[in-house]
VEXTIGU-249187 format. One record per residue: residue in three letters; x, y, z of N, C-alpha, C in turn. Coordinates in steps of 0.05 Angstrom, whole numbers, padded with zeros to 5 digits, always signed. Last residue first. Layout:
N
ALAXYZXYZXYZ
...
end
This chain:
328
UNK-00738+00865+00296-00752+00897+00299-00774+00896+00321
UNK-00680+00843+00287-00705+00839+00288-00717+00857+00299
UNK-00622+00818+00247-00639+00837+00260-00660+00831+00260
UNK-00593+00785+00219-00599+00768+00249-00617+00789+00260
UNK-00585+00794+00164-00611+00779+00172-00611+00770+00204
UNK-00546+00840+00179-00578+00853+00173-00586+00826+00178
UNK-00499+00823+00193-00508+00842+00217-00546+00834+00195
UNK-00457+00807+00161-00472+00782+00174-00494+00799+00193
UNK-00428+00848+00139-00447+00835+00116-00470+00815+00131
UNK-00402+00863+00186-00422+00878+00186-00441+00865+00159
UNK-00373+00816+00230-00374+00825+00215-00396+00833+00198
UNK-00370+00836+00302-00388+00818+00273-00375+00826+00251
UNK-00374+00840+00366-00354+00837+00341-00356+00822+00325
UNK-00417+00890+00384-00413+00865+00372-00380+00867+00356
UNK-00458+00914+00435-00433+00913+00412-00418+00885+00411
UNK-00529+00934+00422-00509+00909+00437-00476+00928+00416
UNK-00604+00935+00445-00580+00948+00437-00548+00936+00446
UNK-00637+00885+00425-00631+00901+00443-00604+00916+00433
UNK-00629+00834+00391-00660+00844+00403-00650+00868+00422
UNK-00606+00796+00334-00590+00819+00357-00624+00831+00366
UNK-00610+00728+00350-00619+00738+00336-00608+00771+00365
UNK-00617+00653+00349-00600+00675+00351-00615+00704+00346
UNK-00643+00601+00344-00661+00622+00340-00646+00660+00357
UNK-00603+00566+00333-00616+00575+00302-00636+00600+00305
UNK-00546+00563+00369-00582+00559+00370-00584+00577+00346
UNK-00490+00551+00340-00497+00560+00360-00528+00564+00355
UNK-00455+00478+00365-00474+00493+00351-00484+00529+00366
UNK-00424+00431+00372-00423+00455+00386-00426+00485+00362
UNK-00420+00376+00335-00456+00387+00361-00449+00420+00376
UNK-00361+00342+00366-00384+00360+00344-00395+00370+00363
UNK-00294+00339+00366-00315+00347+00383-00340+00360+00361
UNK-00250+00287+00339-00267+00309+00328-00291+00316+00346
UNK-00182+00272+00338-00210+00269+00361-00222+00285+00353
UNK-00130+00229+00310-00150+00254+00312-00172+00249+00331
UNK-00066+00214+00329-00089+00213+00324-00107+00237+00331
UNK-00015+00243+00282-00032+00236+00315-00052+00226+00310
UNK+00058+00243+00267+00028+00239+00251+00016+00232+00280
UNK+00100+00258+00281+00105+00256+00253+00076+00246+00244
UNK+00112+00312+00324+00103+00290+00324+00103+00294+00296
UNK+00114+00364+00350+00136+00354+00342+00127+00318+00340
UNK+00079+00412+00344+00072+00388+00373+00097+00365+00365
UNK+00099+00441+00302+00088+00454+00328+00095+00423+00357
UNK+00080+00399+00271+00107+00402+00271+00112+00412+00295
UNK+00023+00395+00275+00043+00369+00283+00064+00378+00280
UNK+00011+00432+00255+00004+00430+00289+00020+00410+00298
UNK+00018+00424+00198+00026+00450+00217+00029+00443+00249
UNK-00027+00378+00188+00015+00377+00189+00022+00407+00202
UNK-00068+00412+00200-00057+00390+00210-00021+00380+00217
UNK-00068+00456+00157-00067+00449+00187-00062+00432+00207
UNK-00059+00414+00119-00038+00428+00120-00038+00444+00146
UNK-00115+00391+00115-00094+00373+00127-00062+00384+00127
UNK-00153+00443+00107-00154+00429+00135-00123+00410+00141
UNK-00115+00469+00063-00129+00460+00076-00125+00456+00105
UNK-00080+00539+00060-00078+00508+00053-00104+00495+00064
UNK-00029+00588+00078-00050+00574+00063-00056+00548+00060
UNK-00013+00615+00144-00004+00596+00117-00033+00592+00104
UNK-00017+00650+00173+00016+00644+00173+00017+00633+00145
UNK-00045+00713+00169-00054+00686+00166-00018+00680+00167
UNK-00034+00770+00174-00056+00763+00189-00063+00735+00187
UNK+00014+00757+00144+00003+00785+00172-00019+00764+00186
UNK+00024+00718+00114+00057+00729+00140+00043+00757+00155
UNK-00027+00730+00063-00005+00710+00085+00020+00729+00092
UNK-00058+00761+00052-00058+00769+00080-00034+00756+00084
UNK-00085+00738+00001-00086+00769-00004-00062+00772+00027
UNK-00102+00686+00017-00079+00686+00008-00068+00721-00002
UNK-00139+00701+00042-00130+00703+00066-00098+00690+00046
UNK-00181+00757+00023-00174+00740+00024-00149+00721+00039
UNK-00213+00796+00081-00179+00802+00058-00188+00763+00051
UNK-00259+00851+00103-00248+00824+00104-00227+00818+00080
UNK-00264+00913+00141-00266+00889+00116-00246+00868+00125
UNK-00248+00935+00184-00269+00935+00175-00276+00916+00157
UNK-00203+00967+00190-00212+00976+00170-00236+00966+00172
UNK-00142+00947+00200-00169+00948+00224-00188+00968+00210
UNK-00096+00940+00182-00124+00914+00178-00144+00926+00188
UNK-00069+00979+00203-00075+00984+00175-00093+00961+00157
UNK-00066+00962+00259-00084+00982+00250-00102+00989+00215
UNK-00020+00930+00261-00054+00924+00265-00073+00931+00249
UNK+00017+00967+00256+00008+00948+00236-00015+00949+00231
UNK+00006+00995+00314+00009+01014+00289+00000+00992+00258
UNK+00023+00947+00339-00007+00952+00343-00021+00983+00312
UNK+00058+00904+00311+00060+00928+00326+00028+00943+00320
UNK+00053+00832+00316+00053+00864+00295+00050+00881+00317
UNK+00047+00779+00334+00070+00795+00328+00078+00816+00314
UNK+00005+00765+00329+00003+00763+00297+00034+00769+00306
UNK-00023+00762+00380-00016+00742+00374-00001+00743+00355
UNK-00014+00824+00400+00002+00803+00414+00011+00782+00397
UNK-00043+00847+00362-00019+00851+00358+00003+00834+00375
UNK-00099+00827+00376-00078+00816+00345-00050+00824+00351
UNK-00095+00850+00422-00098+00810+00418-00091+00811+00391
UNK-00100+00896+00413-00075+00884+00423-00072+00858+00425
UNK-00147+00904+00375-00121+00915+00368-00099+00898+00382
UNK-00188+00897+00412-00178+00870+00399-00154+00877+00379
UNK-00178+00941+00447-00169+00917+00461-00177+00882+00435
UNK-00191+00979+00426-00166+00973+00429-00156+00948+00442
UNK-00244+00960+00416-00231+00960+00394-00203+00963+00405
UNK-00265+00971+00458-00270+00936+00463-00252+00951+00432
UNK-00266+01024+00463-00242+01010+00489-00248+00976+00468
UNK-00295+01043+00433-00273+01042+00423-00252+01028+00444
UNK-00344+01032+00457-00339+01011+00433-00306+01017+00425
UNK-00341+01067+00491-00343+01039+00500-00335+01015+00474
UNK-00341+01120+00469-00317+01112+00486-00320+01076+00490
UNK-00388+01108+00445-00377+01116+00426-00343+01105+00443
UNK-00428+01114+00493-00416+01092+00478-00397+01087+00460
UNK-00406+01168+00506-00411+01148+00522-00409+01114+00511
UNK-00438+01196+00469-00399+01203+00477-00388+01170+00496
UNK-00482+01183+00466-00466+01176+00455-00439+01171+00453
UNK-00501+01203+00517-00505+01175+00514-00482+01171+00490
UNK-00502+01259+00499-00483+01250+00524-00477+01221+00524
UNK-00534+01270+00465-00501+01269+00465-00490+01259+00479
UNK-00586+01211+00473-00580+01233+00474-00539+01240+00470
UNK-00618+01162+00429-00592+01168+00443-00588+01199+00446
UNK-00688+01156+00429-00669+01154+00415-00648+01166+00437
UNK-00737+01099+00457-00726+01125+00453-00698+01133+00445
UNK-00743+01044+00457-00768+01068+00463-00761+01099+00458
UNK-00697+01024+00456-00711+01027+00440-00733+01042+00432
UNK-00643+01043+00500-00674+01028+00494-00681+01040+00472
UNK-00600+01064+00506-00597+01046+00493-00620+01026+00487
UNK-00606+01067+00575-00591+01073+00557-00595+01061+00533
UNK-00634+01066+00623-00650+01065+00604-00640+01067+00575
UNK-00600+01088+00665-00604+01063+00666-00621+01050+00640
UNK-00583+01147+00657-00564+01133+00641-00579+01098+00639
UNK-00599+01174+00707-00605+01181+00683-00598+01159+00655
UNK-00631+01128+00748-00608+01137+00742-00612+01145+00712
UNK-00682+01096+00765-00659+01105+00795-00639+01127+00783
UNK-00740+01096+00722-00710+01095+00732-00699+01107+00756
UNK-00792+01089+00694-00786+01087+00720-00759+01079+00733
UNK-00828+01105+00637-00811+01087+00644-00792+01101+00674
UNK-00881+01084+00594-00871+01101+00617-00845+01079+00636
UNK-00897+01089+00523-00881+01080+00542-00872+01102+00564
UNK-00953+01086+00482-00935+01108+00506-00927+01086+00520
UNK-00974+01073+00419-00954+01070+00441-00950+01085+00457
UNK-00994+01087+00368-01012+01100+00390-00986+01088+00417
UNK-00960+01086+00315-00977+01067+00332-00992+01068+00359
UNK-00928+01142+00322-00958+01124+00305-00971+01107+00310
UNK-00908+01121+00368-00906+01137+00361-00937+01142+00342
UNK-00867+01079+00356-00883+01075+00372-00903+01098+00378
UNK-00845+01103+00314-00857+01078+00309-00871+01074+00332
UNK-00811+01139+00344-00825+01151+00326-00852+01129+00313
UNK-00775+01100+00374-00787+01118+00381-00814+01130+00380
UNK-00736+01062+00358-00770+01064+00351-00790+01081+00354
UNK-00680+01053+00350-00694+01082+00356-00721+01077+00337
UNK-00630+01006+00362-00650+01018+00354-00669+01039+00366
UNK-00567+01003+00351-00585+01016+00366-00608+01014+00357
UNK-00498+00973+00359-00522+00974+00347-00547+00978+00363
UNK-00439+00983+00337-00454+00978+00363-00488+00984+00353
UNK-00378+00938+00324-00401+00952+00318-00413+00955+00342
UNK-00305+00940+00314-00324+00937+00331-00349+00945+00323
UNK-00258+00905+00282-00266+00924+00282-00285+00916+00297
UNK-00225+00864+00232-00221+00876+00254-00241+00899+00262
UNK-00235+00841+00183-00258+00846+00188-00257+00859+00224
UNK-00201+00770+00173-00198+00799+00180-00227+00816+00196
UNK-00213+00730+00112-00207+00737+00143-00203+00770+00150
UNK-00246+00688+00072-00239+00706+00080-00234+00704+00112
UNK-00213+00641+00031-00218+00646+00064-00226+00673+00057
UNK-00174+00622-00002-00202+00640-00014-00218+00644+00012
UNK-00138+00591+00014-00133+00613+00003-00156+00636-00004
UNK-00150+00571+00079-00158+00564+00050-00152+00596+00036
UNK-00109+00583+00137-00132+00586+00119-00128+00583+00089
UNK-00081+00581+00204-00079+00577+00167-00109+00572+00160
UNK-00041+00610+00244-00061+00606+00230-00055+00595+00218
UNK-00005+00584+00312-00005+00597+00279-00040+00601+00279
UNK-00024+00589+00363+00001+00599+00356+00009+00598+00326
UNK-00086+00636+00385-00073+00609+00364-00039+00612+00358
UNK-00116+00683+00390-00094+00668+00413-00083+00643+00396
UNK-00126+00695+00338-00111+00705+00345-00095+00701+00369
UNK-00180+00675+00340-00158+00652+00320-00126+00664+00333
UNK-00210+00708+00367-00208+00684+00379-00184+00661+00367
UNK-00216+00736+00326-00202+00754+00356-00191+00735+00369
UNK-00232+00717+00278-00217+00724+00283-00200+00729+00300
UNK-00292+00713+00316-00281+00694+00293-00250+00694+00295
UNK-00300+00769+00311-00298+00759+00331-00282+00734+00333
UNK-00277+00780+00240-00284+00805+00271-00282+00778+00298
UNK-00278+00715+00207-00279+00750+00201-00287+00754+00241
UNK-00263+00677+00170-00255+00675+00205-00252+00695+00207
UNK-00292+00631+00126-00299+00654+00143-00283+00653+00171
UNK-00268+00580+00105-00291+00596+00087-00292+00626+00104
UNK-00238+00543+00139-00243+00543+00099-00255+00550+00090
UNK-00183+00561+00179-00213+00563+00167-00213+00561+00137
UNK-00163+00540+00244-00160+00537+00211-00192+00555+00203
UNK-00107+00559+00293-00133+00562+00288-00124+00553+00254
UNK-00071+00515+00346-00074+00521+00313-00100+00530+00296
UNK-00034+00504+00394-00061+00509+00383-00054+00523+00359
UNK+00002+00461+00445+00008+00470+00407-00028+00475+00396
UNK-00015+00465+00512-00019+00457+00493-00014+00474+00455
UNK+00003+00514+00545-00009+00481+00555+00000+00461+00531
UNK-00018+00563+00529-00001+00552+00550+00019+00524+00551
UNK-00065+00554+00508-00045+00554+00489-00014+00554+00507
UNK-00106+00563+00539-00104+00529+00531-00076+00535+00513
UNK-00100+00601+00551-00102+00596+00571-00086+00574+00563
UNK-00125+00631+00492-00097+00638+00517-00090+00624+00522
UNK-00165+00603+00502-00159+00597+00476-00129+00614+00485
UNK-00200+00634+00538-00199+00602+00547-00175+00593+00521
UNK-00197+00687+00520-00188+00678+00533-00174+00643+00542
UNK-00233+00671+00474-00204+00679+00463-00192+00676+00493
UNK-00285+00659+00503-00269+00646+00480-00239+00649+00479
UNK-00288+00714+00531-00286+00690+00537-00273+00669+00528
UNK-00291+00744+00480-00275+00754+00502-00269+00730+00512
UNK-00345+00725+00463-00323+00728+00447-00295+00736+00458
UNK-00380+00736+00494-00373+00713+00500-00344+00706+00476
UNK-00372+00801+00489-00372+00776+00516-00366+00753+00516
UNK-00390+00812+00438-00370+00823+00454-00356+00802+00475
UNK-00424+00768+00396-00429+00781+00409-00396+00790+00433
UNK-00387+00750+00334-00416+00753+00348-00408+00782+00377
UNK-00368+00727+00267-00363+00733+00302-00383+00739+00308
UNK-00371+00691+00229-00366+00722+00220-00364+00732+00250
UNK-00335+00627+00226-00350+00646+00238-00352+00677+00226
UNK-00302+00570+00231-00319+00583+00216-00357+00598+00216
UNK-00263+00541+00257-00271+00574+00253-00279+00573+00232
UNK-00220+00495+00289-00236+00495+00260-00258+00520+00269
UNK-00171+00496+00325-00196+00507+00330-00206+00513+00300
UNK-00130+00429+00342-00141+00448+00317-00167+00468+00320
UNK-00092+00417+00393-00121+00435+00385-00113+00437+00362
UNK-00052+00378+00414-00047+00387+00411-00076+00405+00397
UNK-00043+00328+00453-00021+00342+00454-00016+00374+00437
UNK-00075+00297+00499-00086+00306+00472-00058+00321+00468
UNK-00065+00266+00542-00064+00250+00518-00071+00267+00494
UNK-00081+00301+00592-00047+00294+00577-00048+00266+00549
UNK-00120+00340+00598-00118+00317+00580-00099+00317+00572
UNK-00125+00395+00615-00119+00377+00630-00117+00350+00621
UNK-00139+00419+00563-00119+00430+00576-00098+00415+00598
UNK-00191+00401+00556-00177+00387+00538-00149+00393+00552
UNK-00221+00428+00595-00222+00407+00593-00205+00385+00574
UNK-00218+00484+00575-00213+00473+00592-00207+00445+00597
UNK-00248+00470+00523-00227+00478+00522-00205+00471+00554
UNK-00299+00465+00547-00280+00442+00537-00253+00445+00525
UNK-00320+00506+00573-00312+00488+00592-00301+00467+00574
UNK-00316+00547+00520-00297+00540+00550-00302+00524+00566
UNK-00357+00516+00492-00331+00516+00477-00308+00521+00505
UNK-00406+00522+00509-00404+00495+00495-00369+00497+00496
UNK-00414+00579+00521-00423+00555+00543-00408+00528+00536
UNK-00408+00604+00469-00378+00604+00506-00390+00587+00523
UNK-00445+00592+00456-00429+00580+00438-00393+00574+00464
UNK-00486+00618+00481-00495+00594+00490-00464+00580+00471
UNK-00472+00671+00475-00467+00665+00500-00463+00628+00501
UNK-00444+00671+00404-00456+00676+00430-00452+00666+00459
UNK-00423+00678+00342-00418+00677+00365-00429+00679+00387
UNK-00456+00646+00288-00455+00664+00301-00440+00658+00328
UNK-00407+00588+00259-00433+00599+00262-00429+00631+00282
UNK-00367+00543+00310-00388+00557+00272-00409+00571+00277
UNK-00315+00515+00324-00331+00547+00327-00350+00553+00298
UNK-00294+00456+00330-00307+00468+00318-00313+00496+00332
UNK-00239+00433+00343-00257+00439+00359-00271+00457+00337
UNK-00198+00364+00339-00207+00387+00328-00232+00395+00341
UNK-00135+00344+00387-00171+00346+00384-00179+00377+00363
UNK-00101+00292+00369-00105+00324+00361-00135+00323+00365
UNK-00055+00255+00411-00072+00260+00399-00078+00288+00395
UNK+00012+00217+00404-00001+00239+00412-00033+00234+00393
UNK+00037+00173+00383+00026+00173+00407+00010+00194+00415
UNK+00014+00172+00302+00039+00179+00326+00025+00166+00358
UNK-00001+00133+00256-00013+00138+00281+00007+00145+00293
UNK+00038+00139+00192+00020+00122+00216+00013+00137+00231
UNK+00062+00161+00147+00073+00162+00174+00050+00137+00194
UNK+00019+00160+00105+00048+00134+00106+00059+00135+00137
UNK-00018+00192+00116-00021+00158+00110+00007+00150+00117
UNK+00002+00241+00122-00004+00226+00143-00002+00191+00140
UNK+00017+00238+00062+00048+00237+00085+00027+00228+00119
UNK-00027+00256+00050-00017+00225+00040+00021+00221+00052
UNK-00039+00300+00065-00061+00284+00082-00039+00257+00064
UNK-00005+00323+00037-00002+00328+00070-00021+00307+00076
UNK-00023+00323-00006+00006+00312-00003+00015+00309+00028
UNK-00072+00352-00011-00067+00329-00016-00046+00311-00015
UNK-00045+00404-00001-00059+00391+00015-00063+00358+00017
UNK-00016+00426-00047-00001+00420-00016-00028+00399+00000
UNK-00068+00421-00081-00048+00396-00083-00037+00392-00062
UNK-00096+00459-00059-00102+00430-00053-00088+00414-00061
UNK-00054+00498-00072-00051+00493-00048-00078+00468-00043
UNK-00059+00497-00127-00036+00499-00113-00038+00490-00083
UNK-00108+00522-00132-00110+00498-00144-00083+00488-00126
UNK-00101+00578-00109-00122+00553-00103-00119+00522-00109
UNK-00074+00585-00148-00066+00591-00116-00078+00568-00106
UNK-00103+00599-00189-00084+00584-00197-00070+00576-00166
UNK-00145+00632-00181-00145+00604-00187-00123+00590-00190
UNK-00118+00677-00168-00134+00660-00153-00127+00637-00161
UNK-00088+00698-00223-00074+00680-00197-00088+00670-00176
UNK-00105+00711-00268-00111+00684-00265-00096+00667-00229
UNK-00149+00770-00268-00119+00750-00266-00127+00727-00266
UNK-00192+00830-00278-00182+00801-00283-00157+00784-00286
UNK-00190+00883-00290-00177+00874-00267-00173+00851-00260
UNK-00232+00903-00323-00245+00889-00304-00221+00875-00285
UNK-00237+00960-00362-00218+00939-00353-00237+00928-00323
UNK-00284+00961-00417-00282+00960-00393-00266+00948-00380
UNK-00265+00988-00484-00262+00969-00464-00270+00985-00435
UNK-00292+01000-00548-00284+01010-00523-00282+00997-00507
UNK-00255+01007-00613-00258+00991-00596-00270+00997-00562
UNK-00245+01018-00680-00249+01025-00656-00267+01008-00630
UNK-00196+00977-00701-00227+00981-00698-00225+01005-00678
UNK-00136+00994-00742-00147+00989-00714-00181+00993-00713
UNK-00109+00973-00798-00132+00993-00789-00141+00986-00773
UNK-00042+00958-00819-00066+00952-00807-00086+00971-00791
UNK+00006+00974-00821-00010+00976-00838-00042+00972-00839
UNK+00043+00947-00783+00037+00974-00786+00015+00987-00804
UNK+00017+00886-00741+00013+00901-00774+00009+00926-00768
UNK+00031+00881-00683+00015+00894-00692+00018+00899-00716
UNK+00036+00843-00623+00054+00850-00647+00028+00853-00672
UNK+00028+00842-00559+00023+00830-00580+00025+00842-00613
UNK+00069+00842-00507+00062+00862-00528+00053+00842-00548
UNK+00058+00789-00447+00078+00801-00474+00058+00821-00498
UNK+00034+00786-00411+00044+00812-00398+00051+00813-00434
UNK+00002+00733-00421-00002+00763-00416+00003+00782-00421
UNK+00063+00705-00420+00041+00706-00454+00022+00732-00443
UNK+00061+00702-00371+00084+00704-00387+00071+00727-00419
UNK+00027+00664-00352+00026+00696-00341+00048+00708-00362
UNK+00032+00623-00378+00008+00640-00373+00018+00663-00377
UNK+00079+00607-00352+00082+00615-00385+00052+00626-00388
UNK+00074+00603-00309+00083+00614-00311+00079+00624-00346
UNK+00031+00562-00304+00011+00589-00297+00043+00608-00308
UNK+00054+00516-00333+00041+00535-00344+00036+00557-00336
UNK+00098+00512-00290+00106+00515-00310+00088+00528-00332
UNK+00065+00494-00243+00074+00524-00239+00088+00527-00266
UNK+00039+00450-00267+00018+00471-00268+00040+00484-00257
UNK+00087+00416-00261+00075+00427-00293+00058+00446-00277
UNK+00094+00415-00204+00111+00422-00224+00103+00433-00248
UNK+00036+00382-00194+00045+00408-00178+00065+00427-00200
UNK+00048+00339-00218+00035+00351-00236+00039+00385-00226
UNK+00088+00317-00190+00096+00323-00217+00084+00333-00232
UNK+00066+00314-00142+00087+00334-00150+00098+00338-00175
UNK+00036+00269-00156+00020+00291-00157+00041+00323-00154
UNK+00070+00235-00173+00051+00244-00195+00037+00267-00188
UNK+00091+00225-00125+00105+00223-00141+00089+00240-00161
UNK+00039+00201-00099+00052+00227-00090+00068+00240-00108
UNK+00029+00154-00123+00018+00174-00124+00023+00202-00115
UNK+00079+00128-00104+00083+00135-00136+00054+00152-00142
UNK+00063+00122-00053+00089+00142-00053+00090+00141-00081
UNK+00024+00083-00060+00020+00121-00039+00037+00137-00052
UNK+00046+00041-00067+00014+00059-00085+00020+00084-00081
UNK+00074+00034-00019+00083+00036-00042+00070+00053-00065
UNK+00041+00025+00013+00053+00045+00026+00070+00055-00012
UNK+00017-00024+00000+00000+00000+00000+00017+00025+00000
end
């Protein structure tokens, strides 16, 4: 068997080889001046440049081969002594997602047979709090234990904050990641309640206890006020990147925009490597100095389908994921 393996490997670096030999002569044939009859009567022509390359795809394709070569070096290595527990994060971030994910994080910390976390991310982030939580417990466990965040589609704002205690990344070239940044979200029905014959009476100890209700809109003061609160939870995921990524918080900054980067657009800032799930893998295992582990896959850590933002909150979301969780 071991034999099969290694003349399929063989073939698949040999195809690895040819495809960087075409995308080269690709790209080659592009860039070259295409040679023009002086004599010849140009159309008139109008173009839209559309900025079109071929290097996605060609990245892409590249790095499921690395991938495929990583999962067929597991095969041959065997089962090491160590084990890798992969931990899912999907989906919106919430309270009930820090319920599922710190006490097993914990719990893996003290498991001298696991030697080392994959935190599989795939998230646009969520709510402030339990997203704090997370990344903490994901500190804690990195102490302890070789952690390795991956993602093969989304590890934007909260998502992110949390990959950032990880001692690498890696992501699928077409990942997005990033999306640094804080939101805070209000609603002002006011006027809606308003038309609708509504009076709300409302019975406070403190000018401020009613902050951020719905029944009524934000005065200056309220704002200065939150405005200061959202920007503390922003310097403070400024310094969890800049701790984990090893950037100077000035770097940081020039991600902290808001948007999301492809994550082969990002590698050596905000991602270490490209590749699949099994290039994560071999990553964690070099980290954990083993030549192949066994795997342990924790499911079911879901977050409830009936999520949804109902009050005024800040979030570390990414803002494309903000409109269908609203509710009025």
């Amino acid at each position: 068997m071991r034999e099969n393996i290694w003349k399929y490997v063989s073939a698949v670096l040999a195809l690895l080889l040819a495809l960087s030999v075409v995308a080269i002569a690709v790209l080659y044939q592009a860039t070259s001046p295409i040679a023009v009859s002086p004599n010849a009567t140009a159309p008139a022509v109008v173009e839209t440049p559309l900025n079109v390359t071929c290097n996605g795809t060609s990245s892409y394709q590249l790095s499921q081969l690395k991938d495929e070569v990583a999962y067929l070096r597991s095969l041959i290595n065997g089962t090491g002594g160590k084990t890798i527990a992969i931990v899912p994060i999907f989906g919106i971030i919430n309270e009930y997602t820090a319920l599922e994910v710190v006490p097993l994080l914990r719990k893996i910390a003290s498991n001298d047979s696991i030697g080392g976390v994959l935190l599989w991310i795939e998230s646009p982030g969520g709510d402030v709090g339990p997203v704090m939580d997370i990344y903490s417990a994901v500190k804690k466990l990195a102490l302890v234990k070789s952690v390795v965040a991956y993602s093969g589609g989304i590890m934007a704002s909260g998502g992110y904050y949390i990959a950032s205690g990880a001692d690498k990344i890696v992501a699928s070239p077409l990942a997005e990641v990033g999306s640094i940044g804080v939101l805070y979200v209000h609603y002002d029905l006011q006027e809606n309640y308003q038309r609708n014959g509504v009076k709300v009476e409302v019975f406070k100890t403190g000018p401020y206890k009613d902050m951020g209700a719905e029944w009524r809109g934000l005065t200056d003061e309220e704002k200065k006020i939150i405005a200061n609160m959202v920007n503390t939870y922003f310097q403070a995921f400024l310094q969890a990147v800049s701790e984990g990524r090893n950037m100077s918080v000035s770097e940081v900054k020039k991600f902290a925009t808001g948007r999301t980067w492809f994550a082969e657009n990002v590698t050596g800032t905000l991602v270490d490597e490209t590749g699949g799930m099994d290039t994560a893998m071999a990553t964690l295992e070099k980290l954990m100095n083993v030549t192949s582990a066994r795997v342990v896959i924790y499911k079911n850590l879901e977050t409830p389908s009936n999520f949804g933002i109902t009050g005024s909150k800040a979030l570390y979301l990414d803002p494309s994921y903000l409109e269908p969780y609203l509710r009025g």
